[in-house]
C-alpha positions in Angstrom: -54.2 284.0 113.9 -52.4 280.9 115.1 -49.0 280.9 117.0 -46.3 278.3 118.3 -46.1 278.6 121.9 -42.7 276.9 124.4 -45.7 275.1 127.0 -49.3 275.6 125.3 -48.6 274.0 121.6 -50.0 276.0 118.3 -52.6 278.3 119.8 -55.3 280.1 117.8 -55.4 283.6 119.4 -56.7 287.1 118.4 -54.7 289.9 117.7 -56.5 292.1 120.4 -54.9 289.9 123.1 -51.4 290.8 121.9 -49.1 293.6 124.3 -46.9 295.4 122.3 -43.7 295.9 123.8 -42.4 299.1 121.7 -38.9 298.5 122.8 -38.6 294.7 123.2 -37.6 293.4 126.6 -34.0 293.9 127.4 -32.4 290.9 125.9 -35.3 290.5 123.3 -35.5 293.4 121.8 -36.6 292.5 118.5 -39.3 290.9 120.2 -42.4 293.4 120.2 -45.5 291.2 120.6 -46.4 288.9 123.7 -49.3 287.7 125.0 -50.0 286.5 128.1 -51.1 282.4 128.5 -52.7 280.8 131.9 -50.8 278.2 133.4 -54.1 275.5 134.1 -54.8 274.8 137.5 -52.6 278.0 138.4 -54.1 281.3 138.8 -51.1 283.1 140.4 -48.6 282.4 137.6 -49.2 283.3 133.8 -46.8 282.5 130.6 -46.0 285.7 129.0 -45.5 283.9 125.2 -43.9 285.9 122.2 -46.0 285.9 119.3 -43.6 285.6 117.1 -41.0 283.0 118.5 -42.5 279.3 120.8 -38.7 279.3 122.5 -39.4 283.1 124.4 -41.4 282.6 127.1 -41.8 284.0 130.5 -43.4 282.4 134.3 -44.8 285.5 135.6 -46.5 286.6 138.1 -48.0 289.8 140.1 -45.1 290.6 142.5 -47.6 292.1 145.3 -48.9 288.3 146.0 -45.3 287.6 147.0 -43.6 290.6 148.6 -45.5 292.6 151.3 -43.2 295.7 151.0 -43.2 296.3 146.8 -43.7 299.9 145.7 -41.9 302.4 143.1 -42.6 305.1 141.1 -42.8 304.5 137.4 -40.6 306.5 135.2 -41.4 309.9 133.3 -39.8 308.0 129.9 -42.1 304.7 130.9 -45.2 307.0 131.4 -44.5 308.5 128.2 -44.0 305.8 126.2 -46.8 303.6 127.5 -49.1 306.9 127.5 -50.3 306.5 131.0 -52.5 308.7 132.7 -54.0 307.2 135.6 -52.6 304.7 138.1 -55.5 302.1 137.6 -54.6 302.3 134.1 -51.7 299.9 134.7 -50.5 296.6 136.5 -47.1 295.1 137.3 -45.9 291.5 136.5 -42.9 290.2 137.3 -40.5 287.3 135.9 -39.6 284.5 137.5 -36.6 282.2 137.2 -38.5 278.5 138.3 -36.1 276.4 140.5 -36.3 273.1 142.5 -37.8 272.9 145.2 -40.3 275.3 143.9 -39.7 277.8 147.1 -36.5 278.7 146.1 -37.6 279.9 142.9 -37.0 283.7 142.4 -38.8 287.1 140.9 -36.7 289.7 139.5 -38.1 292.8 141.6 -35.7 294.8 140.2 -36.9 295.2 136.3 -40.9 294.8 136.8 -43.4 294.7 133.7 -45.5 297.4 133.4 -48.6 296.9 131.0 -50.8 300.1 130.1 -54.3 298.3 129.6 -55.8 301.2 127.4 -53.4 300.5 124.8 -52.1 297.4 125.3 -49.1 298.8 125.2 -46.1 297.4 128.1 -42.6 297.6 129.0 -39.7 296.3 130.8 -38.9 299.2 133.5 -35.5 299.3 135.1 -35.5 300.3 138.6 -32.4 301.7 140.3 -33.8 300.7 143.8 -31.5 299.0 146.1 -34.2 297.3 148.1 -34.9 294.9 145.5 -32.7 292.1 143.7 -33.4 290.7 140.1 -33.1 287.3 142.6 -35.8 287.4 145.0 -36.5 284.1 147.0 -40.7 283.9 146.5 -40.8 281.5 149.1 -44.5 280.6 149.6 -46.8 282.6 147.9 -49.2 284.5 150.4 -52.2 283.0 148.9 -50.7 279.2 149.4 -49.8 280.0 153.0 
């Protein structure tokens, strides 16, 4: 199938690389299917692309390759609805808001993506953890140090 994409163009993709977000992401709720896009010449930052409309588009990236200190407990109603079992079954993403210069750009710890691999299945989880903002400063990432 092909699909219009905000920084990639008209892509031809396969319908076994789309996530299904059964709830949308807050904000986009009526936005179930993403897929996620490299960035060329980037590995640390991906492009998490609705199928379904080019304008909603994400920069993300794993939040542990910019914050030391990361770490929550995902939710009974996320574990549930994602069907996880196992820890490894998972990984985290987060969405970042891209400012100039680059180092003040931020990731919103606060609300990370969780994606069940098994099933393709992800969500948007809400934390209620006061350690982390919806604003955090990446700085320079640890690789790039």
């Amino acid at each position: 199938m092909n699909i219009q994409t905000k920084f990639h163009g008209d892509i031809a993709i396969q319908p076994d690389q789309l996530w299904n977000f059964p709830k949308g992401i807050p904000g986009f709720e009526d936005e179930k299917e993403f897929i996620l896009l490299p960035i060329e010449e980037n590995n640390l930052f991906q492009v998490l692309q609705s199928s379904n409309t080019p304008s909603v588009a994400f920069i993300v990236t794993n939040p542990y390759t910019l914050v030391d200190d990361y770490s929550f407990d995902i939710d009974v109603p996320t574990i549930e609805l994602l069907n996880i079992e196992r820890p490894e079954d998972v990984f985290v993403l987060g969405i970042l808001t891209l400012k100039q210069p680059f180092e003040t750009s931020t990731i919103n710890l606060q609300a990370p993506l969780i994606f069940q691999m098994n099933n393709r299945t992800a969500k948007q989880m809400i934390l209620n953890d006061i350690r982390f903002t919806t604003r955090h400063i990446i700085g320079q990432p640890k690789e790039a140090k």
